[in-house]
C-alpha positions as CSV (number, residue, x, y, z in Angstrom):
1,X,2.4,-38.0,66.3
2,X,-0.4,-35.1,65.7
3,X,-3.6,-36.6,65.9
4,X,-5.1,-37.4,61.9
5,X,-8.4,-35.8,61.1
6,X,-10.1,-39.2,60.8
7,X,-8.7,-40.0,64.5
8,X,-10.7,-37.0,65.5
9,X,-13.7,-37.7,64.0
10,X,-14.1,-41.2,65.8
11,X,-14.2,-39.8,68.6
12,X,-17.3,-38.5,68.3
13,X,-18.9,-41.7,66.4
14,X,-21.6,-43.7,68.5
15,X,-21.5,-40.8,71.0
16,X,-24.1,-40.9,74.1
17,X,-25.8,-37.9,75.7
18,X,-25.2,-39.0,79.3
19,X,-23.1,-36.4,81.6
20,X,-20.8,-39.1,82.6
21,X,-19.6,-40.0,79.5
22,X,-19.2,-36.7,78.1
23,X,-16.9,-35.8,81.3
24,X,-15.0,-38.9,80.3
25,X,-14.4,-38.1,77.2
26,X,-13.4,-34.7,77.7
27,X,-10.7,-35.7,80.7
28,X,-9.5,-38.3,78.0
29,X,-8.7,-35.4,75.9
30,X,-6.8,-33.5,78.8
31,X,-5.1,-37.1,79.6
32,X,-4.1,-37.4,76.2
33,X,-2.6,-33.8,76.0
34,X,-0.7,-34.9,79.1
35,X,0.7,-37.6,77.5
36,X,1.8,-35.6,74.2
37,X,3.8,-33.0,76.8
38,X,5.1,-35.4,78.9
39,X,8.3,-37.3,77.7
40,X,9.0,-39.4,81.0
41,X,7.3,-42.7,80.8
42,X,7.2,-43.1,84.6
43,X,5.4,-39.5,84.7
44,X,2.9,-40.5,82.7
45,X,2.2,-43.2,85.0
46,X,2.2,-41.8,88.3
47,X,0.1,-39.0,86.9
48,X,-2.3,-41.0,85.2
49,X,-4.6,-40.9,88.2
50,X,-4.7,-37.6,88.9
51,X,-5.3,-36.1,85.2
52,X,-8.0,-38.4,84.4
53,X,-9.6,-40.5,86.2
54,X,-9.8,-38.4,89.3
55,X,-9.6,-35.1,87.5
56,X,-13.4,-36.9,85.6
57,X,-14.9,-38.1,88.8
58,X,-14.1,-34.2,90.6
59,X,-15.4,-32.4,87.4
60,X,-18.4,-34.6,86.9
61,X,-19.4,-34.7,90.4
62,X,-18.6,-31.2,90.9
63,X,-21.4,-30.6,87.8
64,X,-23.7,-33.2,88.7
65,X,-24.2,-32.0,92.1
66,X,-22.6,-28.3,92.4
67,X,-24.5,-24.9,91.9
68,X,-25.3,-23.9,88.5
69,X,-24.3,-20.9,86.8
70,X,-27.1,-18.0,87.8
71,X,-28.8,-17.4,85.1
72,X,-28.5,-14.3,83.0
73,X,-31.4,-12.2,82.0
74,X,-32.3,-8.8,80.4
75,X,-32.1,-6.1,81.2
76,X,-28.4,-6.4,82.1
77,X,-26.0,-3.8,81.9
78,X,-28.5,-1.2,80.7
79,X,-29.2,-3.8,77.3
80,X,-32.8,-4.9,76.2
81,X,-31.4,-7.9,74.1
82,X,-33.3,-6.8,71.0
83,X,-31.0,-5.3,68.3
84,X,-31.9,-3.7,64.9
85,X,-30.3,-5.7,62.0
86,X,-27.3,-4.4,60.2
87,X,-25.5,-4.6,57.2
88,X,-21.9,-4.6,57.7
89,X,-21.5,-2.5,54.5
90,X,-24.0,0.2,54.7
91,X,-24.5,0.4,50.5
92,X,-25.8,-2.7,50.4
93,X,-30.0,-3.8,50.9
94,X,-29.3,-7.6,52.4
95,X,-27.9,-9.0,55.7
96,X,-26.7,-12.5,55.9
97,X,-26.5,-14.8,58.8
98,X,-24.5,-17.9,59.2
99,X,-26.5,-20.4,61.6
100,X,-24.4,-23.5,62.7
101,X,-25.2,-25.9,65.5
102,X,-23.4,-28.4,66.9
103,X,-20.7,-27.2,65.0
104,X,-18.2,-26.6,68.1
105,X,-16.2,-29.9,68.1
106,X,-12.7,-29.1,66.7
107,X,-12.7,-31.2,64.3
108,X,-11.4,-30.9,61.0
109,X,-14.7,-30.9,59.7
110,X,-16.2,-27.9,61.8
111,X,-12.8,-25.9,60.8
112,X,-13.8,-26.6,57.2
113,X,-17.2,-25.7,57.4
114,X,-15.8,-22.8,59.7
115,X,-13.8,-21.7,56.6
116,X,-16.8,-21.8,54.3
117,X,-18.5,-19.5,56.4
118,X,-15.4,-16.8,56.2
119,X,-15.4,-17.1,52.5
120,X,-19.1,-15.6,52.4
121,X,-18.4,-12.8,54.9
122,X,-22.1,-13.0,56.8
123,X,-23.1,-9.9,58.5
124,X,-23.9,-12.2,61.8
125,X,-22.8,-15.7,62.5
126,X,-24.7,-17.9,65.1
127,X,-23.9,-20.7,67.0
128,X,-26.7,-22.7,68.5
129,X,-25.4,-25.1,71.1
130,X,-23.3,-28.2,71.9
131,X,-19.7,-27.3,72.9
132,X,-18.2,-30.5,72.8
133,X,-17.5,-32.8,75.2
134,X,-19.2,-30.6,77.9
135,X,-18.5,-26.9,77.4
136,X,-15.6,-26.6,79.6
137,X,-13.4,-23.3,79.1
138,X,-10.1,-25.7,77.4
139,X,-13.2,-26.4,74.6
140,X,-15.0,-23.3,74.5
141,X,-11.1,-22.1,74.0
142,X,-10.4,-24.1,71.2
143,X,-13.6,-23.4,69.2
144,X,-14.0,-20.4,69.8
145,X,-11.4,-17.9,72.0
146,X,-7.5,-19.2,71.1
147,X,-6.0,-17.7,68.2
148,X,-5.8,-21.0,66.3
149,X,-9.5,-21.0,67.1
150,X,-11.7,-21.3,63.8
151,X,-15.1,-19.7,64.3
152,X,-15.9,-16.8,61.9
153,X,-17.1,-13.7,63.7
154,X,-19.3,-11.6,61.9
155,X,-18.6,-8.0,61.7
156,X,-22.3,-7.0,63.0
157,X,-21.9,-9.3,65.2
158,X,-21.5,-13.2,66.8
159,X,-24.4,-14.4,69.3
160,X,-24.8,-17.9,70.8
161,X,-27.0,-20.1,72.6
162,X,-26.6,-22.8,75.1
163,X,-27.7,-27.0,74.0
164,X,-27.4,-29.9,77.1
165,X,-23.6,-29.6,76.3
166,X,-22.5,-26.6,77.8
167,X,-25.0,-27.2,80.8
168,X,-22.9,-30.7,81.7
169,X,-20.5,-27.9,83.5
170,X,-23.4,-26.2,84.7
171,X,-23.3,-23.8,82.2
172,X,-20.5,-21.7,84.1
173,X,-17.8,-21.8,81.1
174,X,-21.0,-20.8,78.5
175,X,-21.2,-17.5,81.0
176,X,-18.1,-16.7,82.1
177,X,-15.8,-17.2,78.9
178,X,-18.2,-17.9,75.7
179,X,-20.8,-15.2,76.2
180,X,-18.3,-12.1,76.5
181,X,-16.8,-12.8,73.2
182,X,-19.6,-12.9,71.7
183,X,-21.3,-9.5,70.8
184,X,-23.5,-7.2,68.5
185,X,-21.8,-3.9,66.9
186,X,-24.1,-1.2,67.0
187,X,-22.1,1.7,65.3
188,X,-19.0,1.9,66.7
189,X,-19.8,0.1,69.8
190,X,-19.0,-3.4,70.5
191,X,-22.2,-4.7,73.4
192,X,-21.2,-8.4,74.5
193,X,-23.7,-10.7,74.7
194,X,-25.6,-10.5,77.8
195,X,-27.9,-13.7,78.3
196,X,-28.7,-17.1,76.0
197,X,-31.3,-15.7,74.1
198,X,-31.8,-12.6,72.5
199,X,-33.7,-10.9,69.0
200,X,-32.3,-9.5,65.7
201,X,-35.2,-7.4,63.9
202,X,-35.5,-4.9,61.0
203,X,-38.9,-3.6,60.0
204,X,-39.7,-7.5,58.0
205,X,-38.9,-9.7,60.2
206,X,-37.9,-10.6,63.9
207,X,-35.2,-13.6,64.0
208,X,-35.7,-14.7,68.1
209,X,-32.7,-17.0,69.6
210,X,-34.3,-19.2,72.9
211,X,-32.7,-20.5,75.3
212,X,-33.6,-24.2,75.6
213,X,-30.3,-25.2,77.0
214,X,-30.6,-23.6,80.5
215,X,-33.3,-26.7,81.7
216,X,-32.4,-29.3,79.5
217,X,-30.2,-31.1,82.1
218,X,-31.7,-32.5,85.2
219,X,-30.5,-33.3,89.1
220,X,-30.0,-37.2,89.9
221,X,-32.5,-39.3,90.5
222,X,-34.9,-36.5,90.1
223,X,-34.8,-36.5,86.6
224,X,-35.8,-39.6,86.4
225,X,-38.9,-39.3,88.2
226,X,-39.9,-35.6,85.9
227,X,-37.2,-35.5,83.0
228,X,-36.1,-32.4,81.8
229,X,-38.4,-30.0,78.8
230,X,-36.2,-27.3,78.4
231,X,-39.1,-25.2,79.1
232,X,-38.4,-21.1,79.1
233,X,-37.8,-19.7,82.2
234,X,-39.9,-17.4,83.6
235,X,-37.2,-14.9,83.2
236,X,-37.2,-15.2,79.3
237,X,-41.0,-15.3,79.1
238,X,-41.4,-12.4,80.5
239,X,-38.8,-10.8,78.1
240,X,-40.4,-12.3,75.2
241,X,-43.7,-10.8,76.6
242,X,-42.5,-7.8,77.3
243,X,-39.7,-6.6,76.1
244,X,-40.5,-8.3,72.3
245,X,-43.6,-7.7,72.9
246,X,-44.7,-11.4,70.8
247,X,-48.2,-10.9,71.2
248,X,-48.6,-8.0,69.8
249,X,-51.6,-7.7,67.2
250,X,-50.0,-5.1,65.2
251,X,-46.9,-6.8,64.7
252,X,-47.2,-8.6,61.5
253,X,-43.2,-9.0,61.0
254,X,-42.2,-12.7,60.3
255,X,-41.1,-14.9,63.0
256,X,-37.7,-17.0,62.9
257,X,-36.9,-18.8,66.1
258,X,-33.9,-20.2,66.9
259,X,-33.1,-23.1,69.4
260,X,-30.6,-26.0,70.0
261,X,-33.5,-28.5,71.2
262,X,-35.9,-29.7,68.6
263,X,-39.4,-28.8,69.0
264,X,-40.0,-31.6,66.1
265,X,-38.0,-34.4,65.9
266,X,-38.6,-37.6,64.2
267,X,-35.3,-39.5,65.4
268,X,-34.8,-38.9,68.8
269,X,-37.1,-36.6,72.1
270,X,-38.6,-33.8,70.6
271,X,-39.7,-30.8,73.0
272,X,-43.3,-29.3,73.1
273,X,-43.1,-27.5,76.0
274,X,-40.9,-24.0,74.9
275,X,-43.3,-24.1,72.2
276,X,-46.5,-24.2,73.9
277,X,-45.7,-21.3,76.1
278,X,-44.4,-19.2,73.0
279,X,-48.1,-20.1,71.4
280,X,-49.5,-18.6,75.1
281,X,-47.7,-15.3,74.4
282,X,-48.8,-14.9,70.9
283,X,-51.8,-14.9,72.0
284,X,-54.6,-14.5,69.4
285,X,-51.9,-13.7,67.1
286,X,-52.2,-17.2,64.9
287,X,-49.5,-17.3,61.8
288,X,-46.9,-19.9,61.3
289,X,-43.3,-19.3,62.0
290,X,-39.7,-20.3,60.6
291,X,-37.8,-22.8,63.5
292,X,-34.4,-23.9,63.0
293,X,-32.8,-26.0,65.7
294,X,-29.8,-28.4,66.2
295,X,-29.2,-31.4,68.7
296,X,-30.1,-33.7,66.0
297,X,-26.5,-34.7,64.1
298,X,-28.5,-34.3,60.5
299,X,-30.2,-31.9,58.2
300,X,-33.7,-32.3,57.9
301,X,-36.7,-30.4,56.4
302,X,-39.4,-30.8,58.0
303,X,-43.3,-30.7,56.7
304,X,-45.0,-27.6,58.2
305,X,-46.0,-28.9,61.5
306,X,-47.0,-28.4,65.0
307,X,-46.0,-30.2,68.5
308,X,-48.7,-30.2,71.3
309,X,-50.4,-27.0,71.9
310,X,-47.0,-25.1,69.8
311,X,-47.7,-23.1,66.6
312,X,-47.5,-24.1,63.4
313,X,-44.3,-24.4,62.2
314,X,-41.4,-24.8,59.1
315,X,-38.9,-27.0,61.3
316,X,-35.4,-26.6,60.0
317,X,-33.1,-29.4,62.0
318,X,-29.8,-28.0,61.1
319,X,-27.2,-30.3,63.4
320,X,-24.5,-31.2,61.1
321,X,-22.0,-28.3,61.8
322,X,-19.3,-30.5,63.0
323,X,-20.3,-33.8,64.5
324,X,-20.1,-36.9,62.6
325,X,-23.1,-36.5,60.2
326,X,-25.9,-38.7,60.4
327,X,-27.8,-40.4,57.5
328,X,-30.1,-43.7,58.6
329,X,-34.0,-43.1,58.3
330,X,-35.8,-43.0,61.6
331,X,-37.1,-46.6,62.9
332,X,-41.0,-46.6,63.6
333,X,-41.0,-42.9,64.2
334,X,-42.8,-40.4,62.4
335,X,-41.6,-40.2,58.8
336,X,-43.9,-38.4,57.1
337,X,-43.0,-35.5,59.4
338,X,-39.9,-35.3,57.0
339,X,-39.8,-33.3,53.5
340,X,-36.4,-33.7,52.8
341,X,-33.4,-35.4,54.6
342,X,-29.4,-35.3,53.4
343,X,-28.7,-38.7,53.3
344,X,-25.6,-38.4,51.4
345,X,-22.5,-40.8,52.4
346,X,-19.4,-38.8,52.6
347,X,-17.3,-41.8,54.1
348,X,-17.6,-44.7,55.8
349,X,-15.7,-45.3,59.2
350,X,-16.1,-48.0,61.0
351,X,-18.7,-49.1,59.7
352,X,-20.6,-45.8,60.4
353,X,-22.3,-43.9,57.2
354,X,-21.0,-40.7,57.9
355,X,-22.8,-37.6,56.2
356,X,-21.5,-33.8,55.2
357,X,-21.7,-31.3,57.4
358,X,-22.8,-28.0,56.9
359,X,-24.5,-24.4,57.9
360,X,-27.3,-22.3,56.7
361,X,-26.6,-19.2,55.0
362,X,-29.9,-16.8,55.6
363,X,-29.9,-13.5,53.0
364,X,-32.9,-11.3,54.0
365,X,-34.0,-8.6,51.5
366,X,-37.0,-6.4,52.1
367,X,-39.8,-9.3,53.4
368,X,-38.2,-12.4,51.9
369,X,-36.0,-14.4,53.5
370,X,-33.3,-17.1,51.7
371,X,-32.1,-20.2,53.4
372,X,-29.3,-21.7,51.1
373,X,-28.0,-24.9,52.8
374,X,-24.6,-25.1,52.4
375,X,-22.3,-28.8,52.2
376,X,-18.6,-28.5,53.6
377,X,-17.5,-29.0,50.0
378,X,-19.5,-25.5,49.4
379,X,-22.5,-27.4,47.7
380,X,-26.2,-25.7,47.8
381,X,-27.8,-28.7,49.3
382,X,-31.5,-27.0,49.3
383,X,-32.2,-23.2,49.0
384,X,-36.0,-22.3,50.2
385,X,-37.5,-18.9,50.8
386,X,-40.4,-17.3,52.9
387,X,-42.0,-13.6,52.0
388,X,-43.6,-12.4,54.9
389,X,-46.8,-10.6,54.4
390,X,-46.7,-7.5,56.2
391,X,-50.7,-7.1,56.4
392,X,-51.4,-10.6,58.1
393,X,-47.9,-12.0,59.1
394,X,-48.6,-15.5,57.0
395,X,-45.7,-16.4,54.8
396,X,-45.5,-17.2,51.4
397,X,-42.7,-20.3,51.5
398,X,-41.0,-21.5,48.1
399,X,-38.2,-24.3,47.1
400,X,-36.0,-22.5,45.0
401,X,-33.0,-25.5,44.4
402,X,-33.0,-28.8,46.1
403,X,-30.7,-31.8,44.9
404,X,-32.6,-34.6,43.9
405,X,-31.1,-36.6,47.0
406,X,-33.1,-34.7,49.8
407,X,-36.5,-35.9,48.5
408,X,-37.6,-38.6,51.0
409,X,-40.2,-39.7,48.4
């Protein structure tokens, strides 16, 4: 019997962020997928062994204590990683950009918000980490690659970054199989994506994808001892110093970062460190910036904020592409960090408040930028914008739409 929507879903529900268990839940997949194909009773048996439990303990050792991927840097291939922003239809004056994260979990609710997306055409779609269970090339596949696959890929082009999910395999399926279908057109060429990070601009604005995911996983043992801060690597630093140029004094674009880890969080680790060393290489250049990140399983506004030594900062938590949704208020953490926080209850399973999922739908128009927030059931959840002063670089932001749900007070 095909496996119901619902049956899918559970899966995911009370899910932990421990290597082990997302290798065992991903081998359960490939042992149930055995099972479906196999009609002898005694095969299924004798092979139970060998396609999951020992096919788990091989492919978690193998990334718990194996080489990982070599990380891929500009230039590569003669590419700088910074693209100018295009309209797929040259008549028109805005570009759109669907961002999703956490949205790569084949579910039926990631190929529903998948569809959503198609219907609006965007110029660019983004995904911004977690391939789920552990970003192995049968899951990057299925999301992403097979033809049944549901990810929309814009016509200017499809980019993504890396979250702790796709480095549980050491990030060698986010290289080798995700990365080269994802691209930029630039006229008639198709470039594939070289590295996890990389910057769309126009003569308003600079959108900037990081790549958090790359350090976010530790060694054993060690990572007890210093845990992982999915800090920049020096290769990306010096791309964003150089190549981007961030520090630049007489660059008064607007800033949007992108990232899968949260450099705000009231719910669960938030990381300071990427956005301390971005605040390094902006130098004297003080003006707040737009963040959007995932990792989080919610949709939260955040207040205008900073982390540590980071700049200041309108924190966008956009994690509810395709995981089971979350809704319940943080416990003794932080609240008034939060604006505005979907708490909706789509359905209830097992006992679990399950929320709507969703994407962000960014229009940009001469020096303002759109965010309409967009529910599976193609609802605009909140709609804000930023206009970008092009003689200082501070933004002017405004809430254009916002159901009365999302207030938190």
């Amino acid at each position: 019997m095909p496996e119901s929507a619902e049956d899918r879903t559970k899966k995911y529900l009370d899910l932990g962020h421990s290597e082990a268990e997302n290798h065992a839940k991903t081998q359960l997949e490939l042992y149930e997928k055995h099972v479906k194909d196999t009609s002898s009773a005694t095969n299924v048996v004798s092979n139970f062994f060998k396609t999951n439990l020992l096919g788990f303990a091989w492919h978690y050792l193998k990334s718990r204590f194996g080489p990982r991927h070599p990380y891929q840097a500009y230039p590569r291939n003669g590419d700088t990683g910074v693209y100018k922003l295009n309209s797929s239809i040259p008549s028109r004056d805005e570009i759109s950009i669907a961002l999703l994260s956490d949205w790569a979990s084949d579910t039926a609710e990631s190929d529903a918000v998948a569809h959503l997306v198609a219907r609006y055409a965007p110029d660019y779609t983004i995904h911004m980490g977690d391939i789920y269970f552990v970003g192995a090339p049968k899951e990057i596949e299925d999301n992403f690659t097979a033809p049944h696959a549901s990810w929309y890929y814009g016509a200017s082009g499809s980019l993504a970054l890396s979250g702790n999910h796709e480095m549980y395999s050491n990030g060698n399926a986010f290289f080798q199989h995700l990365l080269p279908a994802m691209y930029i057109q630039e006229g008639d060429v198709k470039k594939s994506q070289q590295a996890g990070f990389f910057c769309l601009e126009n003569e308003h604005w600079r959108i900037i994808g990081i790549d958090t995911g790359y350090t976010s996983v530790g060694r054993p043992f060690v990572e007890i001892l210093s845990p992982p801060d999915c800090h920049l690597k020096d290769e990306q630093v010096a791309w964003l110093r150089d190549v981007v140029q961030l520090g630049n004094p007489e660059d008064k674009r607007g800033i949007i970062f992108l990232s899968h880890h949260p450099y705000i969080s009231s719910f669960r680790e938030d990381y300071a460190k990427p956005g301390e060393q971005i605040r390094e290489l902006m130098g004297n250049v003080t003006r707040p910036v737009v963040w959007f990140w995932g990792h989080d399983h919610r949709l939260v506004v955040y207040n205008v904020g900073t982390n540590g030594k980071g700049p200041q900062a309108y924190g966008r938590c956009i994690g509810h592409g395709g995981l089971p949704v979350e809704t319940a208020m943080p416990v003794g953490k932080d609240l008034e960090k939060i604006g505005y926080y979907d708490r909706r209850v789509r359905k209830v399973i097992k006992r679990h408040q399950i929320g709507y999922n969703g994407f962000v739908r960014l229009l940009l128009k001469g020096n303002v930028v759109t965010a309409d927030y967009r529910d599976l059931e193609d609802q605009c959840v909140f709609e804000e914008s930023w206009t970008s002063d092009m003689t200082n670089g501070q933004l002017e932001w405004k809430i254009l739409q916002s159901m009365p749900e999302m207030a938190v007070r």
